[in-house]
N, C-alpha and C positions, 0 to 999 in steps of 0.2 A: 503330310504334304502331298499335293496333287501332283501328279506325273504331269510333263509340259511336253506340248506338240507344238513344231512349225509347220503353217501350212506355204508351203515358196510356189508360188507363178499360180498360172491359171488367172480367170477372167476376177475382177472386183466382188461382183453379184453372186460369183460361185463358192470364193473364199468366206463369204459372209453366210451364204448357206452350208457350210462345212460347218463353222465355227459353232453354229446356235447347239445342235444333237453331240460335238463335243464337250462340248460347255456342259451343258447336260447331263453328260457322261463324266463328269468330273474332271476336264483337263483343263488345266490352264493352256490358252491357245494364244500364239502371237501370227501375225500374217506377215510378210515378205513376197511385195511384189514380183522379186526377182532375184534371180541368183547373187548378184553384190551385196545385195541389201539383205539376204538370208545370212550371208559370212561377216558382215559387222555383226549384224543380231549375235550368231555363235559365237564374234567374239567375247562379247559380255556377258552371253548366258549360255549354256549346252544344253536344249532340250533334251528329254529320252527320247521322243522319235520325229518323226520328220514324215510329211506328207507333200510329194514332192507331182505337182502339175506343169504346164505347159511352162517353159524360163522366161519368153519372152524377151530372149535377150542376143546382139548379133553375134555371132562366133562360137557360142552355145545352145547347144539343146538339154533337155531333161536328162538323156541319157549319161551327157560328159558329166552335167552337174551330179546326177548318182555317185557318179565313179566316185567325182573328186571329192564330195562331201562321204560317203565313205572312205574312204582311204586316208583323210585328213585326222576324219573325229572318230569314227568306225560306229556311229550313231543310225541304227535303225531305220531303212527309209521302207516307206511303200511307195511306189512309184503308182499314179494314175496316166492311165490312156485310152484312145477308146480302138487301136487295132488290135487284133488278136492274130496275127499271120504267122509265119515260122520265123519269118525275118525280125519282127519285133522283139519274140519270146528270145530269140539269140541276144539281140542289143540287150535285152532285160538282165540276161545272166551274165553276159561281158559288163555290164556298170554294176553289178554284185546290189542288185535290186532285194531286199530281203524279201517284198511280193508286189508283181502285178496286177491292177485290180482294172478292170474293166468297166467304163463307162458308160451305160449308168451302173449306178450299184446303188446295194442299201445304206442306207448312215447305221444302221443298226450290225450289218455284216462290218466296215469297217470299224466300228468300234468294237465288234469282239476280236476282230483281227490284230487289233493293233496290241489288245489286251494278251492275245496269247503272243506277240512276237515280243511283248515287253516280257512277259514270264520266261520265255525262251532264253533272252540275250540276260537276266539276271541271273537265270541259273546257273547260263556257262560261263557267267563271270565270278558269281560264288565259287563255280568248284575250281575255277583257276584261279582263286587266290591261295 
């Protein structure tokens, strides 16, 4: 069975270029315009990780939606952005971002990325069982 990724917010055109080199990569991929529409999706299904862009949504930004889709599901995110300042890298580690990845990037880096945080969080869910 294929590992499944959410990709939530960011632009149409950008989600549609994520999906193709995942696809590729073997994941089953669902998109989610935005933060409400990512939490039905989770209702029904719980990907292994989550790719989490711009919410596009009022009263939230990417960062709250980190926290709270961590804290909720504790489901692997990578957070994309394109600042890199002290100020960001702080919000990164307060919404418990598993990584930051900077805009642009390669589709080929985040796919091995993702692939080692998925070996990461299976291991330490093996040895705590």
């Amino acid at each position: 069975m294929a590992d499944s990724v959410l990709i939530i917010g960011g632009e149409p055109d950008f989600q549609e270029r994520l999906r193709l080199p995942l696809t590729e990569a073997g994941y089953e991929v669902t998109l989610a315009y935005n933060y409400l529409t990512a939490r039905m999706i989770i209702e029904d299904f719980v990907p292994d990780i989550i790719v989490l862009d711009e919410v596009h949504q009022k009263g939230m930004d990417r960062f709250a939606a980190c926290k709270h889709l961590h804290d909720d599901y504790g489901i692997p995110i990578i957070l994309l952005g394109e600042d890199s300042s002290d100020e960001i890298w702080e919000r990164v580690m307060k919404a418990e971002a598993d990584l930051y990845l900077i805009k642009p990037f390669s589709y080929r880096e985040l796919v091995a990325r993702m692939k080692a945080i998925l070996r990461r969080y299976r291991a330490s869910n093996y040895s705590s069982v």
